[in-house]
C-alpha positions in Angstrom: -10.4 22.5 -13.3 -8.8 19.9 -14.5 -8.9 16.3 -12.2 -6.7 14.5 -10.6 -5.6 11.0 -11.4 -7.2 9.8 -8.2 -10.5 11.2 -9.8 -10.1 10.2 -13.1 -9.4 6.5 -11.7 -12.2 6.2 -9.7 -11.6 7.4 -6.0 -11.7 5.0 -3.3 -13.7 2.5 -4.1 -11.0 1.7 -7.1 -8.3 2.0 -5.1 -9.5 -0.3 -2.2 -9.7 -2.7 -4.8 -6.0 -2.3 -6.3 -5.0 -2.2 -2.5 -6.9 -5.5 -1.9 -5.3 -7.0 -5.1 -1.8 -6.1 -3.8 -2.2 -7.5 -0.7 -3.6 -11.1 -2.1 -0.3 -11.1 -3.0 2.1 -9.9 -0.2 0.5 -12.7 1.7 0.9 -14.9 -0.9 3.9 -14.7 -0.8 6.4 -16.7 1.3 9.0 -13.9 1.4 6.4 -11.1 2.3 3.8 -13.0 4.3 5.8 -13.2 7.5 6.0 -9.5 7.8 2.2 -9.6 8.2 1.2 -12.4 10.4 -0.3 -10.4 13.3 -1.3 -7.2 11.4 -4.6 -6.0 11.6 -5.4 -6.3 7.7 -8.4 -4.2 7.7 -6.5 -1.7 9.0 -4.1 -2.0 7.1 -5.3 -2.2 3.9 -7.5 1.2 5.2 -4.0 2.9 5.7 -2.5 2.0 2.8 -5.8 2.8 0.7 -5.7 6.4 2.0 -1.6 6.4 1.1 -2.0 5.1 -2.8 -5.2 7.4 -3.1 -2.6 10.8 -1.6 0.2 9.6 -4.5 -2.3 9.7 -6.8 -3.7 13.0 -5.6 -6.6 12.4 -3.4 -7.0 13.3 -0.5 -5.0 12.3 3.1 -1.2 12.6 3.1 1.2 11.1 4.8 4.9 12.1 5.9 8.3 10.7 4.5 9.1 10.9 8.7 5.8 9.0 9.1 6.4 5.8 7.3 9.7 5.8 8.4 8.8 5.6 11.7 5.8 3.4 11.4 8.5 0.6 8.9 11.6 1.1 11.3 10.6 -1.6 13.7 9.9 -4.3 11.3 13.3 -4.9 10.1 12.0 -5.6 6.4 15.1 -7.0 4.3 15.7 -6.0 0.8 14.5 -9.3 -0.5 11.3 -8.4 1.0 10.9 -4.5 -0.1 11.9 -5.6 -3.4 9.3 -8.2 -3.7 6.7 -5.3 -2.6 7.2 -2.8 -5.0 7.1 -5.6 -7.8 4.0 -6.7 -6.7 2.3 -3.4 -6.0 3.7 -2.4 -10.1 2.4 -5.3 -11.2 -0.7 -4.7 -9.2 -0.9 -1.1 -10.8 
């Protein structure tokens, strides 16, 4: 059986730490940091732990229809989603 990339990377613990790394930077940031002033980071960084390690193919998966729903409040602007995904490739 052959292992996933999740596996092969290390599990969790590796990808807490690339999930840590990422967010260094989104609040960092002067264009992303805003969209996290009252979050609950532990929990946040939790969540998005379990996301990268189900994209990788680990386990707990979550729902196009659920992150929709759980982003459509926050109004984030392009600028902001763009900035994001650079810093969570550059991250990776």
């Amino acid at each position: 059986m052959s292992q996933t990339i999740f596996e092969r990377n290390g599990g969790f613990s590796s990808v807490s730490m690339i999930v840590m790394s990422f967010y260094e930077k989104i609040l960092a940031s002067p264009v992303t940091n805003p969209f996290f002033e009252n979050s609950d980071m532990k929990t946040l960084i939790d969540h998005q732990t379990k996301f990268i390690a189900s994209m990788m193919g680990g386990p707990a998966s979550y729902t196009n229809d659920h992150l929709e729903r759980v982003h459509a409040r926050l109004g984030i602007t392009e600028a902001a989603y763009r900035e994001a995904v650079e810093m969570l490739e550059e991250t990776l």
